[in-house]
Structure formats: C-alpha cells, structure tokens
Backbone bond lengths (Angstrom), bond angles and torsions (degrees), N, CA, C in turn:
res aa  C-N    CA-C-N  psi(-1)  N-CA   C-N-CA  omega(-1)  CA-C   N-CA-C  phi
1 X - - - 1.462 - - 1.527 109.14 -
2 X 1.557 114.78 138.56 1.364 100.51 -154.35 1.962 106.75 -94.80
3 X 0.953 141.46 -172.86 1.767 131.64 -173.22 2.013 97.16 -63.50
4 X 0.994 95.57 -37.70 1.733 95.64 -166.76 1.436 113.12 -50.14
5 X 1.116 102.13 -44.73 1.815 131.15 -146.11 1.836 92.10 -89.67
6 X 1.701 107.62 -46.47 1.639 104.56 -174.93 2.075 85.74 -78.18
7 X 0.893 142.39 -46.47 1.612 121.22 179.54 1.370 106.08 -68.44
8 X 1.249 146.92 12.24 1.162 135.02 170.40 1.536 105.82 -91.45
9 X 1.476 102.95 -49.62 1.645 119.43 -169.99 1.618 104.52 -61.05
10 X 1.382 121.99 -47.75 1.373 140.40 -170.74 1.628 70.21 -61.34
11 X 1.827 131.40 -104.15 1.439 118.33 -148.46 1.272 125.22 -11.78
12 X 2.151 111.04 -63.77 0.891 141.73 167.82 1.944 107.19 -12.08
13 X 1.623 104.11 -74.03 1.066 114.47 -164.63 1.209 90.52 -67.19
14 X 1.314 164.63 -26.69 1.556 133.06 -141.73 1.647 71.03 -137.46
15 X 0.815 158.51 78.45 1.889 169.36 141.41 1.542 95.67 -59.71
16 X 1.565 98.53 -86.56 0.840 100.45 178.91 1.913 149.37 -58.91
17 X 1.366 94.77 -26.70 1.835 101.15 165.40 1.799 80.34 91.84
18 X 1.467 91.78 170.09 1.483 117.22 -178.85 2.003 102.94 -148.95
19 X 1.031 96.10 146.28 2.081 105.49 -171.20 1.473 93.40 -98.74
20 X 1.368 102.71 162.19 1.552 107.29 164.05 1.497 134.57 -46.13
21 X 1.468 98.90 -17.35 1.763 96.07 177.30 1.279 107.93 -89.45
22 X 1.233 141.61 -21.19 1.088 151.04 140.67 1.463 132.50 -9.87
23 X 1.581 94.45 -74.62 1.189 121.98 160.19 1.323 143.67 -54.26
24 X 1.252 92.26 -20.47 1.630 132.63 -167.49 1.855 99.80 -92.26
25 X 1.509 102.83 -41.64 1.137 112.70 -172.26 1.519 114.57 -76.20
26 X 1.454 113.45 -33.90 1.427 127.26 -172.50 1.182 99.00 -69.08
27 X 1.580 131.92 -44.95 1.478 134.43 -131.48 1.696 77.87 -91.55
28 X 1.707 138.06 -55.99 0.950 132.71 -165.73 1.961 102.83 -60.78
29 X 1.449 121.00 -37.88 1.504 117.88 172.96 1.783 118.54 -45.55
30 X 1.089 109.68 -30.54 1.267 122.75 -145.20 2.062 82.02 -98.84
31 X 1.275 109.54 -31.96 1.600 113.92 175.60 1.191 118.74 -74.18
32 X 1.710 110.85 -31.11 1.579 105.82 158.32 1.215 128.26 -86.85
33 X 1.076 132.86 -24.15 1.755 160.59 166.53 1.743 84.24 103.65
34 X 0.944 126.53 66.59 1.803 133.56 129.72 1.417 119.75 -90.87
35 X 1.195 96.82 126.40 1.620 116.94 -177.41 1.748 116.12 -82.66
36 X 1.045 110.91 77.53 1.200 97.21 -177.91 1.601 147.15 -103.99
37 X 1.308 129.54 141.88 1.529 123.94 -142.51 1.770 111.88 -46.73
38 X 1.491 106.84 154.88 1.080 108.72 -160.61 1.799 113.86 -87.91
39 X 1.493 129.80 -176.62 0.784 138.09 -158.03 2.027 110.32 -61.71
40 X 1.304 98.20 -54.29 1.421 125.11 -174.60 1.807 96.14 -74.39
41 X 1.180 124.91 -21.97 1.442 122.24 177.01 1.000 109.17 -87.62
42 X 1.429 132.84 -31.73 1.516 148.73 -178.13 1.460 113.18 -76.91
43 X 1.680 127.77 -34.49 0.925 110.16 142.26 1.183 156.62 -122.60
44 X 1.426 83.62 48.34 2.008 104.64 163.46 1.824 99.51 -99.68
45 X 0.669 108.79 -29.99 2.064 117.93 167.31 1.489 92.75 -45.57
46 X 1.472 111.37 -82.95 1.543 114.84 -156.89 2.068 97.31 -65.99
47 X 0.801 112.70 -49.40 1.755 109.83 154.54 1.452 122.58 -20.93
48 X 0.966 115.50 -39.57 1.366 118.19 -144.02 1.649 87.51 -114.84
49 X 1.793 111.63 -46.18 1.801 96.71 164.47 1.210 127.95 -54.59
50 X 1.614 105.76 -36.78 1.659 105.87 -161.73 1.688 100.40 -74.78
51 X 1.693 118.25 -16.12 1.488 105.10 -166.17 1.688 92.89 -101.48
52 X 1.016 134.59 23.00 1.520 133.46 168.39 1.783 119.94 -135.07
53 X 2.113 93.23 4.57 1.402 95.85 165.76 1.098 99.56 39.39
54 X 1.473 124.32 53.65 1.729 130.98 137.19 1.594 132.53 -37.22
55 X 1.017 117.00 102.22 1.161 127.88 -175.86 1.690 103.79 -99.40
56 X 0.944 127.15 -44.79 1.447 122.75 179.93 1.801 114.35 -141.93
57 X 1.640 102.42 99.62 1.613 121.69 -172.06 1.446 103.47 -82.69
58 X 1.599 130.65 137.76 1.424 120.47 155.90 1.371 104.55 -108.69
59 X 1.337 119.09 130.64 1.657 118.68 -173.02 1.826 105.65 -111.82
60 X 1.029 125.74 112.56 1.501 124.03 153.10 1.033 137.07 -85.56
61 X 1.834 115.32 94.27 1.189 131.86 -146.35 1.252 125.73 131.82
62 X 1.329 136.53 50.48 1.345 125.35 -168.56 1.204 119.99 -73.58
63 X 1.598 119.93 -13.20 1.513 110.09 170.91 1.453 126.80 44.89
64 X 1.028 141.13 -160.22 1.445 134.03 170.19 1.433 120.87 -100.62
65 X 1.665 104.21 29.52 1.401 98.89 161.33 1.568 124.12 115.65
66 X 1.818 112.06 -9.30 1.200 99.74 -171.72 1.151 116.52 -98.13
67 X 1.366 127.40 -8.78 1.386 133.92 -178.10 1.361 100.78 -70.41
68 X 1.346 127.72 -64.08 1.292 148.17 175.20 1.288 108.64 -42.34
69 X 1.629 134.84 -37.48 0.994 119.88 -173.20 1.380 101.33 -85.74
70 X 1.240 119.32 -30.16 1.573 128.77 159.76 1.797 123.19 -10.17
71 X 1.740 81.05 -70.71 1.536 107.57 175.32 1.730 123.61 -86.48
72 X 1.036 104.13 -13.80 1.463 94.91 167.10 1.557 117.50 -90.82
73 X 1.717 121.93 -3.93 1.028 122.93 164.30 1.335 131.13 -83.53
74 X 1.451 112.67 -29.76 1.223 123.13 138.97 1.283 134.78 -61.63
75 X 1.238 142.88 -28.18 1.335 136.84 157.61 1.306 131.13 -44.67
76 X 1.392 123.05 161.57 1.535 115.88 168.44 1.397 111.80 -73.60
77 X 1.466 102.01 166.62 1.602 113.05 -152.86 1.937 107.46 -64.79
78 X 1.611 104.87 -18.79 1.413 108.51 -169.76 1.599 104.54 -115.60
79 X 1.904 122.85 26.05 0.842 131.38 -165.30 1.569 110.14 -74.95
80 X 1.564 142.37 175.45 1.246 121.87 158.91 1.278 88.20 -152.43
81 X 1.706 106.36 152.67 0.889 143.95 -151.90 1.455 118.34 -108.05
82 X 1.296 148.81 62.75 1.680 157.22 179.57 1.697 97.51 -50.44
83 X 1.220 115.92 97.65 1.306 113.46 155.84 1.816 126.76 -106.83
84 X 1.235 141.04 163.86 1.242 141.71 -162.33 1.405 75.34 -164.58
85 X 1.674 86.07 146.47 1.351 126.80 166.43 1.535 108.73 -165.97
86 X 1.365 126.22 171.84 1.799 114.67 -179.28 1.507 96.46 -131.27
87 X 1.604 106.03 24.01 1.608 105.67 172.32 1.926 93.00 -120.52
88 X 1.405 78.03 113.00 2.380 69.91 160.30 0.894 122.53 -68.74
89 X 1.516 121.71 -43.38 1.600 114.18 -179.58 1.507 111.19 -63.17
90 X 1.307 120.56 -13.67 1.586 105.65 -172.66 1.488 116.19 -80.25
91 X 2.090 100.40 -18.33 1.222 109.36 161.17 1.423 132.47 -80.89
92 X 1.349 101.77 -8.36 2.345 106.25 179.79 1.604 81.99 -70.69
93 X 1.309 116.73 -45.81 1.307 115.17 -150.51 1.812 111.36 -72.94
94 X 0.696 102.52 -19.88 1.585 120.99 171.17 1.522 126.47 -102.60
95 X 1.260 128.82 -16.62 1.488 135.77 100.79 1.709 130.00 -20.90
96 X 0.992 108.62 -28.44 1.536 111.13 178.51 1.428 112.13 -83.16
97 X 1.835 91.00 -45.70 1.249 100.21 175.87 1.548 148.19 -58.86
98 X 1.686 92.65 -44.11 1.957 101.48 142.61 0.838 148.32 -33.21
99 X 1.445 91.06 -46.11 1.673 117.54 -176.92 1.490 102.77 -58.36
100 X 1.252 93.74 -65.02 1.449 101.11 -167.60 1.725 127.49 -62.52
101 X 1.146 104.50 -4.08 1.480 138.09 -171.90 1.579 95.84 -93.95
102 X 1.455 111.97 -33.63 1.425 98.61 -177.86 2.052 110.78 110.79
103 X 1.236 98.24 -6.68 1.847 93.35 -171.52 1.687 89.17 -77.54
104 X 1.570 93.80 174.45 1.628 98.80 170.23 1.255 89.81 -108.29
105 X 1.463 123.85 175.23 1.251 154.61 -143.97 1.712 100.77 -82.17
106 X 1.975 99.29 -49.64 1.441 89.24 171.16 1.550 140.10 -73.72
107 X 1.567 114.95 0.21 1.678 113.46 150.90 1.039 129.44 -54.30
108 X 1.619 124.00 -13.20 1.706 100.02 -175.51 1.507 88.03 -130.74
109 X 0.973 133.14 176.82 1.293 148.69 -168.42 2.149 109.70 -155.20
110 X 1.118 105.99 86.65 1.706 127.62 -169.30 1.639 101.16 -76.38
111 X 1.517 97.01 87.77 2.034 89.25 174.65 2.384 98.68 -104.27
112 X 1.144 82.24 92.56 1.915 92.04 161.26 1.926 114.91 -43.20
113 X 0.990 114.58 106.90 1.235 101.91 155.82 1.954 87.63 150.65
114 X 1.667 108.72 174.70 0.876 128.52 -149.02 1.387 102.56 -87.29
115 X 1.725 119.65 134.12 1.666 131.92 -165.45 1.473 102.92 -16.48
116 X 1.727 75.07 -82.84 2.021 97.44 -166.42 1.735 116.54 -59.11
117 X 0.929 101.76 0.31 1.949 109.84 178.91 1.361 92.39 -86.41
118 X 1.182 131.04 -66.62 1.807 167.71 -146.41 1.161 106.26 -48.25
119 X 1.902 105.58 -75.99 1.369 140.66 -179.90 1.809 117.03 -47.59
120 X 1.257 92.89 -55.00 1.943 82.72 -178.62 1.247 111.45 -70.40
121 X 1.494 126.29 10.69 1.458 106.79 161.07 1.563 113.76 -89.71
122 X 0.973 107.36 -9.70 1.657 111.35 -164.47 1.543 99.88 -78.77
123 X 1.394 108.44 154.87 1.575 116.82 -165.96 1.297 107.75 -75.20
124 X 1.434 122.13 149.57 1.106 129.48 161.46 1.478 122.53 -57.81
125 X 1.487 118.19 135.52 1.471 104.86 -172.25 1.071 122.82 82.66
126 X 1.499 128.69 -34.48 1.087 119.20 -156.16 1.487 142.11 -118.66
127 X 1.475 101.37 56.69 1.449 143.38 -166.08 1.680 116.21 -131.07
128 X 1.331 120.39 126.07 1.300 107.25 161.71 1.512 119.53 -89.01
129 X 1.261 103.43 -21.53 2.308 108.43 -164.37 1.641 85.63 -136.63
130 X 1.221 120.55 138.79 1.375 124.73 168.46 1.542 92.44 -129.93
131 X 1.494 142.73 98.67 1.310 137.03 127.85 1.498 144.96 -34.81
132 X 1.242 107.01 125.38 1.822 94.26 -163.22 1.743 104.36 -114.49
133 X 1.262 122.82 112.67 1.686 96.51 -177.73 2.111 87.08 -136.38
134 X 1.136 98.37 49.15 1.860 90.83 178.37 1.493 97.98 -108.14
135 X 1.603 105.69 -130.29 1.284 104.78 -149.58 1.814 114.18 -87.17
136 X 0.947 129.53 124.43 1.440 125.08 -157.14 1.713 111.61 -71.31
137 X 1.084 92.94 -17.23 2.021 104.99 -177.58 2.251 86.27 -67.96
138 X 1.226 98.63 -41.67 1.438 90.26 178.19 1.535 138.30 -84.15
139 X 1.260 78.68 18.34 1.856 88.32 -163.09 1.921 126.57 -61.04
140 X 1.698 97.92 -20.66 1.124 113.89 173.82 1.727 117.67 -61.63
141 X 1.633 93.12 -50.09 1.229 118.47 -171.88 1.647 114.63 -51.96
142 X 1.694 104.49 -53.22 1.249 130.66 172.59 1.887 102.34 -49.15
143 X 1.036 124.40 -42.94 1.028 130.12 -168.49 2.005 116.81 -71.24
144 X 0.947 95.76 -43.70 1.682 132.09 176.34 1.361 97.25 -62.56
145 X 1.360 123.12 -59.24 1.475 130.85 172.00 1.655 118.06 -59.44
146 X 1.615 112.31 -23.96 1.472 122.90 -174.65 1.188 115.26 -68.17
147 X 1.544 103.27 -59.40 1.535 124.59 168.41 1.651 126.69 -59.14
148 X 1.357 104.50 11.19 1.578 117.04 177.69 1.792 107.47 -122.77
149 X 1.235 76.73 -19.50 1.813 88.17 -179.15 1.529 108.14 -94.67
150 X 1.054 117.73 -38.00 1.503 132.41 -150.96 1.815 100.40 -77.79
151 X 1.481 121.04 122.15 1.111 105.52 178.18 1.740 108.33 -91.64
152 X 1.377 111.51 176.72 1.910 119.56 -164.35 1.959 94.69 -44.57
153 X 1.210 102.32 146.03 1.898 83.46 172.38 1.281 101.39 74.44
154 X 1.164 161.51 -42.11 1.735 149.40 -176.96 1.327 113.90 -61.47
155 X 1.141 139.48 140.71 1.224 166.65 -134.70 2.076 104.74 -126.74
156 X 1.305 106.65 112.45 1.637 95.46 163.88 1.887 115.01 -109.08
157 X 0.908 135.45 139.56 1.308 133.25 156.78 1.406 141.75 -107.44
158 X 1.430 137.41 144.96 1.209 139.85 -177.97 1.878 103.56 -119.36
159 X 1.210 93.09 140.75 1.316 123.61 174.41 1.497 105.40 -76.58
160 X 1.441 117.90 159.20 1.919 107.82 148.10 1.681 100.73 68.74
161 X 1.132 123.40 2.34 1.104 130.78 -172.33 2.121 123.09 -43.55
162 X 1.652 87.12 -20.20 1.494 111.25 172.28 1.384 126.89 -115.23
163 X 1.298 94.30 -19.03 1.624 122.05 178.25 1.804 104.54 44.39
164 X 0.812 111.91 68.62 1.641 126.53 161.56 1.659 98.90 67.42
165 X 1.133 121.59 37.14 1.925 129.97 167.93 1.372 102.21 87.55
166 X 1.848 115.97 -2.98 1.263 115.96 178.13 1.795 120.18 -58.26
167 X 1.179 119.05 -44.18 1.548 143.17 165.35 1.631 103.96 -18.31
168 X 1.587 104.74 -71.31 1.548 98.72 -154.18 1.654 103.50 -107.84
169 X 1.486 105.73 29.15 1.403 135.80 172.53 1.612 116.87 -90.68
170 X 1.933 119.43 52.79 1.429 101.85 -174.66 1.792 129.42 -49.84
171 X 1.247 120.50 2.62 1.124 134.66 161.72 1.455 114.81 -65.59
172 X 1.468 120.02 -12.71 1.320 115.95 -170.72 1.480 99.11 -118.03
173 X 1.215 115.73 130.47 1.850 106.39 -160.78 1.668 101.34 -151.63
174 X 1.681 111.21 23.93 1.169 113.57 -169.53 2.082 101.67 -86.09
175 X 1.569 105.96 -168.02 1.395 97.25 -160.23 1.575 117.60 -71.43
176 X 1.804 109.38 -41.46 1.253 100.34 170.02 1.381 137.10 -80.22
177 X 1.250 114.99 -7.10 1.633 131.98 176.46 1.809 89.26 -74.11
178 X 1.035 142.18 -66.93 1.131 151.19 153.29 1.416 122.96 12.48
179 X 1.775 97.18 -74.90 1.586 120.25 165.02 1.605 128.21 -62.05
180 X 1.695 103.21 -32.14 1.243 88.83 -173.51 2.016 104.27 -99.85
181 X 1.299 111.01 7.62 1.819 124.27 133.30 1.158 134.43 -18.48
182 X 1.846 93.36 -88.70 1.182 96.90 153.92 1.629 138.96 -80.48
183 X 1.363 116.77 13.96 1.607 92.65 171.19 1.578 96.04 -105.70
184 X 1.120 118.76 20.12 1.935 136.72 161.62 1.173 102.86 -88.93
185 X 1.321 134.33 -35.60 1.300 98.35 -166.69 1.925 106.97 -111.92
186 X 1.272 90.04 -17.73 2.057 110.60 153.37 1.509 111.33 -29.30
187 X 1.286 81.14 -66.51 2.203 97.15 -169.61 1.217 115.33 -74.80
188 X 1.302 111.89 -8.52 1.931 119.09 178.25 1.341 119.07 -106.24
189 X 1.676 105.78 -26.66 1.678 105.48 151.90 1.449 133.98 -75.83
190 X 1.693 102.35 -16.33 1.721 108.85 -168.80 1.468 101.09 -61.07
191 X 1.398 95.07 142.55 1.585 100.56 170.23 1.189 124.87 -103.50
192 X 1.722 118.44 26.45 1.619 118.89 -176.40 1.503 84.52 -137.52
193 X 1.946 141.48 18.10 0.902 144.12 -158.74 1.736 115.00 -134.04
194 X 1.487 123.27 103.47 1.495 108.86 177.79 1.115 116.35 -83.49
195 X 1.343 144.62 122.15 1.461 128.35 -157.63 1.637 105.22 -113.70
196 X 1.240 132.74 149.43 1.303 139.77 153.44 1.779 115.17 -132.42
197 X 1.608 102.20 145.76 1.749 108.81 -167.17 2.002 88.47 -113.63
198 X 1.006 92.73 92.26 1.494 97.90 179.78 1.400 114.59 -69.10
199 X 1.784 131.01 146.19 1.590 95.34 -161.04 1.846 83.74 -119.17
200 X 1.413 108.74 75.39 1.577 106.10 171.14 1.276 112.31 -119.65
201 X 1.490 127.93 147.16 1.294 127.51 154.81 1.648 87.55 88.16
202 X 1.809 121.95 -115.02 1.314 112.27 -131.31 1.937 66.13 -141.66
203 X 1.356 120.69 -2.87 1.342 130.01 170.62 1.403 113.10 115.89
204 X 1.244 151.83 125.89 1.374 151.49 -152.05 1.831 99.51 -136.65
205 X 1.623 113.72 114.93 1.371 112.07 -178.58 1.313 96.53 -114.57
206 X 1.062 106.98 146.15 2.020 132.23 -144.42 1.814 90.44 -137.84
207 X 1.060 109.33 128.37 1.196 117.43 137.54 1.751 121.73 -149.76
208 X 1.833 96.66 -179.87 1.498 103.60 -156.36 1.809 97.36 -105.32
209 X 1.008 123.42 120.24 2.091 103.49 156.82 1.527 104.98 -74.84
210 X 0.999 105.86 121.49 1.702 137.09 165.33 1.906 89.13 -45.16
211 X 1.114 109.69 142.06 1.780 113.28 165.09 1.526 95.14 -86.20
C-alpha cells in the first residue's frame, strides 16, 4: 500500500473523532486486555443504527463499552440496548461508561452469561441491528441466532471481519481464521442476506435481511 493510500485510510478511520468518554472507555479496555472495535468501525455501528432507526440493538460483546456506546448514539432516543458478555466486570465497566455518556440506566439492558446460552431467549423478530464481536470459533452460530432475531430490513454485524490481514491470507488456515471464512462466505451466498465487507478498523461485515 503506497504512503498516500495508508494516510488516506488512517483519515478515513479517525473521520469521525472520538470524545473523552470514549477515550476513557478504551484506556479502561486496554486495563483489562479487551480489544475493542475500532474508531472507523464504531462509526459505521452508530451509522448503521441511525440509518435503520434502531429501536432495539442486541450486541455480543459488551466489552467495556465502546461498541455500545457506538450504538446507543446512533439509536433512537427511546432505543434499548441488549448487551451479553460472560465477564461481569466487563459489564460494571461499561456501565460506567453510559453513565458517563449521559444514558439512563434504562437504555441498556446487561444479560451476563455466555452468547449461545443468552441468545435463545431473546424474541423472535425482535431486533433491528444485532452486533457480533465475541468468540470467532462461534461466528456461524452467532449468525443463525441473527437471522431469528433480526426483523425484515434489520441489519447483523461482525467485528474482526479480516482478523489482522489473517482472512485473505490462504497461508493462514488455523481454527479461527477458518471460522470467520466461513461465516464470509455464508453471508455472501444467503439469499434473504445483502452483504457488505467494509474495510475499517480490523474489518466490519454488514449485512442486510431482505423483507
């Protein structure tokens, strides 16, 4: 990639800017070693609520808060927010982060415990954006669960979508480079699915439910 093209992408990613809670949020990620999505991924997230007028997001991954704060800024004002994670503390810590952002308590809704345990309670239909940033060995699974959640018109996303240049690296053939393969090449054959491979952050895969 030639100097032009890596200062274009770098602009690209920081377009939008990030506020102190933000920042605030990363610096505490980086204290737990959670990786969390990047600047240019964060706001194609809140993008992607405000253009589907999200009213009710399920996020897998609550991390310490930045994805989520992502999406609750994009959402409508009476939107709520289903997050899972199977760490609690990653949720006080992302709790702080709201807070401090200014939401009240009743925008997000903090269910502890593991994706695929989590998910089949959640209603059918009754999601506009389902975000996926957990475990990548599960990514299929997560997906399977999207399309049950996802109402006509709702939007699912994957994180890691390139997984560090590993993806379009056939030299790399280990288990999770593997998985997140196939839930690439899943979402590009579905035929009730519009797919886009967005190339921000660490890579953000987007797709559409067909009505």
């Amino acid at each position: 990639m030639s100097g032009n093209r890596q200062a274009s992408w770098a602009f690209a990613e920081e377009y939008v800017g990030e506020d102190a809670v933000l920042a605030g949020a990363r610096a505490r990620a980086r204290e737990v070693g959670v990786l969390p999505i990047g600047p240019g991924g964060g706001a194609a997230l809140r993008f992607l609520a405000a253009a589907v007028e999200a009213k009710a997001v399920a996020e897998i991954g609550t991390g310490t808060g930045v994805s989520g704060l992502y999406l609750l800024r994009g959402m409508r004002s009476d939107g709520v927010l289903t997050t899972v994670d199977a760490d609690p503390e990653n949720q006080r810590l992302a709790k702080e982060t709201f807070t401090e952002a200014g939401f009240p308590s009743g925008r997000a809704r903090f269910i502890p415990g593991r994706a695929l345990e989590v998910l089949p309670r959640l209603a059918d239909g009754g999601y506009d954006l389902v975000f996926c940033d957990g475990d990548k060995l599960e990514y299929l699974d997560y997906l399977a669960e999207a399309l049950r959640l996802l109402r006509p018109g709702g939007v699912v996303c994957f994180d890691n979508a390139l997984l560090r240049d590993r993806v379009a690296d056939p030299a790399h053939r280990d288990a999770e480079t593997a998985a997140v393969r196939d839930v690439l090449r899943v979402i590009r054959e579905h035929e009730s699915l519009v797919p886009a491979l967005l190339p921000v952050g660490d890579g953000l895969l987007c797709a559409a439910r067909r009505g």
